[in-house]
N, C-alpha and C positions, 0 to 999 in steps of 0.2 A: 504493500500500500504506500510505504513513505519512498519506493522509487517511481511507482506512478504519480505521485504529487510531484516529486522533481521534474519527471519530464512536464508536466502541466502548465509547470513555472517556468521551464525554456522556452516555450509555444506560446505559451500565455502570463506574461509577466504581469505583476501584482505591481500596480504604480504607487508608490510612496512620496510622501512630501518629502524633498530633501532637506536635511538635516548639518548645517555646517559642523564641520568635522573640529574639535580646538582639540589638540594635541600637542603634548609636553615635549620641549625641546629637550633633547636627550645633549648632558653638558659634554662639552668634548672628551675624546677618552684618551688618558694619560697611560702611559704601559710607567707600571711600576716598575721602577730596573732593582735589583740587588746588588749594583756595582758600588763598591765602596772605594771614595777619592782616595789618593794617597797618604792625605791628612789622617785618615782615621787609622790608619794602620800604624800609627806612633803609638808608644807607651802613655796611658791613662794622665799620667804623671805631667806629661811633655804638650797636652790637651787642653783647651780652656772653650767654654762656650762663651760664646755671642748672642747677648740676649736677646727673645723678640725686641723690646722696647727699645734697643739700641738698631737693629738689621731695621725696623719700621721708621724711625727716627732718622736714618740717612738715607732711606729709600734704595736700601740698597739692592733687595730681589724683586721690591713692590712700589707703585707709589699709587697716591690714592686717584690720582686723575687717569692713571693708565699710562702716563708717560713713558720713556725710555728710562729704564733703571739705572743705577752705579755699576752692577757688574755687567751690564749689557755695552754699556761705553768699554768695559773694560775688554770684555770678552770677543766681543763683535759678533755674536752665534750666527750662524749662518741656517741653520736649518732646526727645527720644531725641538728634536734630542737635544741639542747644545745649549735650547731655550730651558729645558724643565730641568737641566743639571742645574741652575742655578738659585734653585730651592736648598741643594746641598751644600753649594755652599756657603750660604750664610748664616751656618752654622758652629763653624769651629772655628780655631785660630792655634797657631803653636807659638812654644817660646824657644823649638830646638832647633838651634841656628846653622847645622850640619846639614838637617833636609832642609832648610832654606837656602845653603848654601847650593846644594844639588838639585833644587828647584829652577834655581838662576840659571845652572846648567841643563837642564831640562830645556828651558824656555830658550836659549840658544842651539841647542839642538834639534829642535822642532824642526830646523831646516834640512838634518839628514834624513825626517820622518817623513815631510813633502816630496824629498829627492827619493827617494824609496817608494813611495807613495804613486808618485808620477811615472813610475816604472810597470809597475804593477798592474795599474787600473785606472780606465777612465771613466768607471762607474760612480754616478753623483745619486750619492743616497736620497733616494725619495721619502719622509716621513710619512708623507700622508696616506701613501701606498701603503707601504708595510703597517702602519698604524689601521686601515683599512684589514688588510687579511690578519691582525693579531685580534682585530674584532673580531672577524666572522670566526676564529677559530678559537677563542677564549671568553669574550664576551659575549658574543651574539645567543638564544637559546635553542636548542633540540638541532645542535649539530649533526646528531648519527642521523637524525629523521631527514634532516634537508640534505644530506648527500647520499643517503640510501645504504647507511651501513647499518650492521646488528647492533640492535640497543641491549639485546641480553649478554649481564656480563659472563654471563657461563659460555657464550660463544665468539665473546670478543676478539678470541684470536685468529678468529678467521677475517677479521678487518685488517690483519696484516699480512695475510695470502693472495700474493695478487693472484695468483690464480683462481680461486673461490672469486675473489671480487670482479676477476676478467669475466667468467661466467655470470654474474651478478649483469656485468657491463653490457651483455651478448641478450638475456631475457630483457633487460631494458630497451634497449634495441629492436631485436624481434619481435615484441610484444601486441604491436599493432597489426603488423602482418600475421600472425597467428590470428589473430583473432579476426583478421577480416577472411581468411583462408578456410576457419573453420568449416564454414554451407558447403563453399565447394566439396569441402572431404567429406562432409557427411552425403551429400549428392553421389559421388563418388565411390563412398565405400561398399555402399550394397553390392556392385559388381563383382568388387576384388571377392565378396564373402561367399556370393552365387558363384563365382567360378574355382574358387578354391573346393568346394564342398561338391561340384560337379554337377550342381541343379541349372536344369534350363533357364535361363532369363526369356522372362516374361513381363509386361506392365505392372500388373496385379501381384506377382510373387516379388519383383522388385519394389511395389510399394507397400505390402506386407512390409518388410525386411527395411526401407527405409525409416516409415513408421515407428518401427521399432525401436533401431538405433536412436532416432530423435526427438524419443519421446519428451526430453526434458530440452529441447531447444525449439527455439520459437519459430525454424523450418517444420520440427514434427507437429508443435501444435495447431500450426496452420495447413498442414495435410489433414490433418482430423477433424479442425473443423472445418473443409472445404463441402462437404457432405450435410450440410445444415447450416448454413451460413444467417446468422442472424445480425441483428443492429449492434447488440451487445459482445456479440464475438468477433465482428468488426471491427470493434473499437478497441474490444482487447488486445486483439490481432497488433492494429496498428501501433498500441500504447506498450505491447511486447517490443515490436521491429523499431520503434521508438528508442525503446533502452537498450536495445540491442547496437544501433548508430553512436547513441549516447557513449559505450562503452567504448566504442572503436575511436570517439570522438576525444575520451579521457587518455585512453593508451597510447592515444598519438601525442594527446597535448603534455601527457608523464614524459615520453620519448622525447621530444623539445625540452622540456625543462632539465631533461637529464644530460643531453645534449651540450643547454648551454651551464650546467653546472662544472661538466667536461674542461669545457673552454676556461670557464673562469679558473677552476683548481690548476691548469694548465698557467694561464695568466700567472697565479699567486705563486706556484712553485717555481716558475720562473723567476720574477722579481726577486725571490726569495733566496736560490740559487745564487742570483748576481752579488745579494746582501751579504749572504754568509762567508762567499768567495773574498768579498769587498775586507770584510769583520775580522776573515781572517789574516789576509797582506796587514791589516792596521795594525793588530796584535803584535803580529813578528816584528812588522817595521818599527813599533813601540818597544818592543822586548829588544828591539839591539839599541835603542835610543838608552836606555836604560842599564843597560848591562853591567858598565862600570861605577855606579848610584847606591852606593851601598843601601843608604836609606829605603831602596825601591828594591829591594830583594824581594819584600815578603808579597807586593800585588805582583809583582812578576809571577810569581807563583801560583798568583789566580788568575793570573793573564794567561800563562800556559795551558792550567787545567781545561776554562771555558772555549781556548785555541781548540785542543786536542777534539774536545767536543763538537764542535763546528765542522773541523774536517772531518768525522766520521758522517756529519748531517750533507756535507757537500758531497762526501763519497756515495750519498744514495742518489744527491739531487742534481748533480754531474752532466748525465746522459738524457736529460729532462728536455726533448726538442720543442720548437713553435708549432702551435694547433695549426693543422691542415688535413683537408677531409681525405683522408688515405686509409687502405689496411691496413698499411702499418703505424699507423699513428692509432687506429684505435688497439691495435694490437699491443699498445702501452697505456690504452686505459687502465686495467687493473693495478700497472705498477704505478700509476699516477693516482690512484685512490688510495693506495698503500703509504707512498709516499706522506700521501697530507693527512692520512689520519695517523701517521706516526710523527708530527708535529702538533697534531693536538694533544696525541698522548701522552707521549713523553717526556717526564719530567726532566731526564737532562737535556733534552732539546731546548723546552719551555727554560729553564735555570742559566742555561747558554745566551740564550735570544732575549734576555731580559739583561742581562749582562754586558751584550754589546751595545745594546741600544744605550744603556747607560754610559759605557766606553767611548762609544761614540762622540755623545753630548760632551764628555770630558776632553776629550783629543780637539774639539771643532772650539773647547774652552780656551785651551793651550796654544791652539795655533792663532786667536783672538788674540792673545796674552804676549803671543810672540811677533806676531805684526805689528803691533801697537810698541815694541820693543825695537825693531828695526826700521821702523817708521819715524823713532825718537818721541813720541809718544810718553812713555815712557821709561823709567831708567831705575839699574840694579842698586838696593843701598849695602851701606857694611852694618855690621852688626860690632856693638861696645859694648858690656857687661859693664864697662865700669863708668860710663857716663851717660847722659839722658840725652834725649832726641833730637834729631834738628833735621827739616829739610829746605833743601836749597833751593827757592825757585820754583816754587809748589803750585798748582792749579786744578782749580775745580775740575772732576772729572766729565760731569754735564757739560761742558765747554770745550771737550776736546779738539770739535773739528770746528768750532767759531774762537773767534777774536777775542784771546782774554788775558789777565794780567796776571804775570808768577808773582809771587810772595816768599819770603826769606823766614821761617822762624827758628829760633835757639829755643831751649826750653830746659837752659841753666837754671833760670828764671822760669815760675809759672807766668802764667801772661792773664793780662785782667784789659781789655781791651771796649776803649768807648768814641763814640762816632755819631752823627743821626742816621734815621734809620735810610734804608736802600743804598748806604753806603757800602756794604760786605763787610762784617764783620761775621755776622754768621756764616758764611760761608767761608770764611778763613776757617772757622771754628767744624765746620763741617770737611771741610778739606784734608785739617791735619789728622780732623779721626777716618776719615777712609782709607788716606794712605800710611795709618799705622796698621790697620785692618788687612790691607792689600800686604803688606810688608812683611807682616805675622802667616799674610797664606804661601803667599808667592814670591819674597824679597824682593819685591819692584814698587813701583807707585808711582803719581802723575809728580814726578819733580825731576829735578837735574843730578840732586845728590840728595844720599838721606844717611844720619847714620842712626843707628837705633837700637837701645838695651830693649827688648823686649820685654813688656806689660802680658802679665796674667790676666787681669781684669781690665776689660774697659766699661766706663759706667756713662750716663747720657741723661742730660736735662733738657729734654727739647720738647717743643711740642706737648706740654704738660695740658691732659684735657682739661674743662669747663664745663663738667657735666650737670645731668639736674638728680645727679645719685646722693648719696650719702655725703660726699666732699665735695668744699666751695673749693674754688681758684686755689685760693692759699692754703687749705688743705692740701690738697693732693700735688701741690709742690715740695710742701715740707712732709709728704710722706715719701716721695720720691727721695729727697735730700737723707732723709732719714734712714731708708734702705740701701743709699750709697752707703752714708757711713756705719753702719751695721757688718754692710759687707769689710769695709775696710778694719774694722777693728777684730773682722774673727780671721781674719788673711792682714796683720800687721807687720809679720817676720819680713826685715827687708832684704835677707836671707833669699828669701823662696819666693817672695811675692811684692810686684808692682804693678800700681794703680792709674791710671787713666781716667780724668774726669773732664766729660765737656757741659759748661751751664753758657745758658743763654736767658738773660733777663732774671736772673735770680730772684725770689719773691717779688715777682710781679703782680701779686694778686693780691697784694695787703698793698694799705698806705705807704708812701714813698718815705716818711720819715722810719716808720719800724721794719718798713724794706729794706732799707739801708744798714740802721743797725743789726738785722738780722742777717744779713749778706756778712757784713762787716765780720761779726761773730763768726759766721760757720765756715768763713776763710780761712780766719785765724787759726780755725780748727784743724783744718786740713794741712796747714803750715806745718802742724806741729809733729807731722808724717815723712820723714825722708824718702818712700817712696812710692809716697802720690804726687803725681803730676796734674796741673786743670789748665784749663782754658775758659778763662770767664768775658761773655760781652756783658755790658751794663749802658744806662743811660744813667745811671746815680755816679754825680760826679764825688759824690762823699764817700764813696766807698774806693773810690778810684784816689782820691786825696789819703784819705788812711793808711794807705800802701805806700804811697808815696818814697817812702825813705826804707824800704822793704829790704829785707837781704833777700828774700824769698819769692817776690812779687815783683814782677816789672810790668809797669803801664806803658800801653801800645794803642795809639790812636790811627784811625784810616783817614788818609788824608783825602781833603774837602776843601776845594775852592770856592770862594762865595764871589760869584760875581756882583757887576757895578747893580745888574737890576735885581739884586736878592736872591737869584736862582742860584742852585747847585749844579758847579762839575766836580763829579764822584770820580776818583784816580782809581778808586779799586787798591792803593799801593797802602802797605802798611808803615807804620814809623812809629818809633818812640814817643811818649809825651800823653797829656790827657785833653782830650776834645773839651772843646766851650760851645763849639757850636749847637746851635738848638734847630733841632729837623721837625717839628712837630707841624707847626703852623706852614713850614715848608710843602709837607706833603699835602694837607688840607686844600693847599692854591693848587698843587699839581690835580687834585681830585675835583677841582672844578666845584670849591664849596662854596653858597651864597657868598657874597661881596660884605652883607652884614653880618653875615658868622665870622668871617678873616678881620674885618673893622674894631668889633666888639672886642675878639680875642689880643690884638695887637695894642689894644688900648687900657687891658690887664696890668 
């Protein structure tokens, strides 16, 4: 009954009101890698994290508008994998100056990794592809049903016979023709049966004997009821021979879908083929970049295992030619069904191929890292245990391919630094902690020269919210301030551990007089740490006067020219001394504020 309703509904479709379809966008699909960067393979000891609050604060993997990142200027990624490494790393940092020294030579030998590279292959990794077939064979659901393998796992292993599966390949094939051939052969067969058995053929003894054979096919029932033909076996008739087309009509359109699933699994092992071939030249050509790096023994080691693995995946997927309608090309159906459901299976397939893709993203990091090095870009620092930081000639990272101004700092002296605003001072302040950050992963950074004792901790006042939670403004400043120095006092040994602090607008969120004094105070406090290092901007020039005669503290103003009509030229250039000038009322005119709001205030 419920296949004569089917056909009803082919002949006579049931018209519905269309219904807009809203449908959830599925968020893009990230392949988890297990590759682990070289950083992590250091001793626990030699480790230090990077907190959200500091990686969000300099926008280093994220920013909130969507813009270009810090490590994206640094990195250059060129393709999807080199984009989503740089979640990794914004998370560690080291203080052990041997693998930054081997980092540095890393990052100059990249050029034997390209030369090697350019030998090998001129395959340009596709992500979106491969990221495409790691769906359909990991994410996507009812893989065995949509390519037509055995879903029981008691027979699972006939999904890696290509023989079983060529025969699989051969009834999908056939299928249609079988069944439109059947009539004939039942037509057909009464003869072979009469002449075999040695009985005359006759109409009537051949239609006995047809009859019979077709009793249960919609030729015999239409022999039997030819002999009484009424309205309602008419219809049956016709609503049988109906589903009978129907079937021929499914077995063709299975054969097409199987057809082009062919094609595609073809496509994917291909593509796939080039990747692994590609995954593999990188490794090796990595693994000799490497060789003499002590530090990089131990992922050599994982570089090899995931190598070794790969070539056993290449040695099935090798011989894997382009779809073309041949015998023999389907004569490699089965082993091209074999093939791809032994990289859905297989877990060291899958453990490999998550691996390189991560490998990947890291090498396209390095070769960013190395461009931007012989481009002058930027440049390798030395590393001093016994004295504190300086870079020479330092620039914003966001500004690398535009027009911008280096800066010189020592940091003999902490620095307490005042200016009006859109002069750069934060971004002096945002500059020296990226390429302490950059210098801790990779020994380089956007300046000329650096030299630098490595910091365990780096801590960040930036961007302190103004939420409508539990804390105002000046709460959750001085709760931030407060969990700096928490940290600093359970990490004091100056032995083992130094500090790194960048504040910007220090209690901004109370009154300017106990802003001040309270600035003033938690300076002082910090002072009394030989090895914490800060960087503070301010507009409270009393706090900047208290320091004044500092042994510990040196004021450093951005220098500002005030032209004849009251406007500002901003130098961007740092210099000793403490700013007078007053930016407030300055920017209010650049913002285009009533004539009577600038009147009123100037008359204060």
């Amino acid at each position: 009954m419920i296949e004569i309703q089917n056909v009803l509904n082919i002949f006579f479709p049931i018209k519905t009101e269309t219904v807009p379809e809203y449908k959830d966008e599925k968020p893009p699909i990230k392949i988890n890698t297990n590759f682990k960067l070289p950083l992590a393979y250091l001793e626990s000891s030699e480790l230090y994290t990077l907190s959200d609050v500091v990686a969000n604060d300099l926008e280093l993997a994220a920013t909130s508008n969507g813009s270009v990142t810090m490590y994206e200027h640094l990195f250059q990624p060129e393709h999807l994998f080199a984009k989503n490494m740089i979640q990794d790393w914004k998370n560690q940092y080291t203080t052990n100056q041997e693998y930054l020294k081997d980092t540095q030579q890393i990052v100059l030998d990249m050029a034997l990794y390209k030369d090697s590279m350019s030998r090998c292959s001129q395959y340009k990794i596709n992500c979106e592809k491969i990221t495409s077939i790691w769906s359909d064979l990991k994410v996507e659901d009812d893989f065995l049903n949509r390519y037509g393998f055995l879903d029981w796992e008691m027979l699972a292993e006939f999904n890696e016979s290509s023989y079983f599966l060529q025969c699989l390949t051969l009834m999908n094939v056939l299928s249609p023709a079988i069944s439109l051939l059947i009539p004939f052969v039942f037509l057909i067969f009464p003869f072979l049966i009469l002449k075999i058995q040695g009985i005359p053929i006759t109409f009537d003894v051949y239609m006995v004997v047809l009859k019979d054979l077709a009793r249960n096919h919609f030729i015999g029932k239409a022999l039997m009821t030819m002999d009484s033909l009424s309205f309602d076996k008419v219809v049956y008739l016709l609503l049988t021979f109906g589903l009978y087309l129907m079937q021929i009509y499914q077995n063709i359109h299975q054969c097409q879908n199987f057809r082009k699933s062919i094609i595609n699994i073809n496509d994917n092992l291909l593509e796939m083929r080039d990747y692994v071939k590609y995954s593999i030249d990188s490794m090796e050509s990595f693994s000799v970049v490497t060789k003499l790096v002590p530090t990089y023994d131990k992922i050599r080691v994982d570089i090899r295992m995931h190598c070794d693995n790969l070539k056993q995946l290449y040695g099935e997927l090798q011989n894997i030619s382009p779809f073309k309608n041949s015998v023999s090309k389907f004569s490699e159906s089965g082993y091209m069904l074999k093939c791809y459901y032994r990289l859905y299976s297989s877990k060291y397939y899958e453990d490999s191929l998550r691996y390189s893709i991560g490998f990947e993203g890291y090498i396209n990091n390095m070769l960013g890292v190395h461009n931007n090095f012989f481009s002058g870009k930027v440049a390798f620092a030395d590393f001093d245990v016994s004295g504190n930081c300086s870079f020479e000639e330092q620039y914003y990272p966001a500004l690398v391919n535009e027009q911008h101004v280096k800066n010189t700092c020592n940091f003999n002296k902490n620095m307490i630094i005042s200016s009006p605003n859109k002069s750069g001072k934060t971004t002096i302040l945002k500059t020296t902690t990226l390429n302490i950050i950059f210098t801790q992963q990779f020994g380089c950074g956007f300046y000329k020269s650096a030299k630098l004792n490595p910091y365990t901790h780096i801590h960040s006042y930036l961007n302190i919210p103004d939420t409508s939670g539990r804390d105002s403004l000046f709460q959750a400043e001085s709760r931030r301030c407060k969990e700096i120095i928490d940290v600093i006092n359970q990490h004091k040994d100056p032995e083992k551990y130094r500090h790194w602090c960048t504040f910007d607008e220090l209690y901004s969120g109370t009154n300017p007089d106990e802003a001040s004094r309270a600035g003033h105070a938690f300076l002082k406090y910090l002072t009394g740490f030989p090895n914490v290092n800060f960087i503070l901007t301010t507009h409270y020039l009393s706090i900047c006067k208290k320091f004044k005669k500092s042994s510990c503290i040196e004021n450093y103003k951005m220098e500002v020219n005030v032209r004849e009509d009251g406007t500002f030229e901003y130098t961007y250039k740092i210099k000793k001394g403490i700013s007078k000038i007053k930016g407030g009322i300055r920017v209010l005119k650049d913002m285009d504020y009533p004539a009577e709001i600038i009147n009123t205030l100037e008359k204060l």
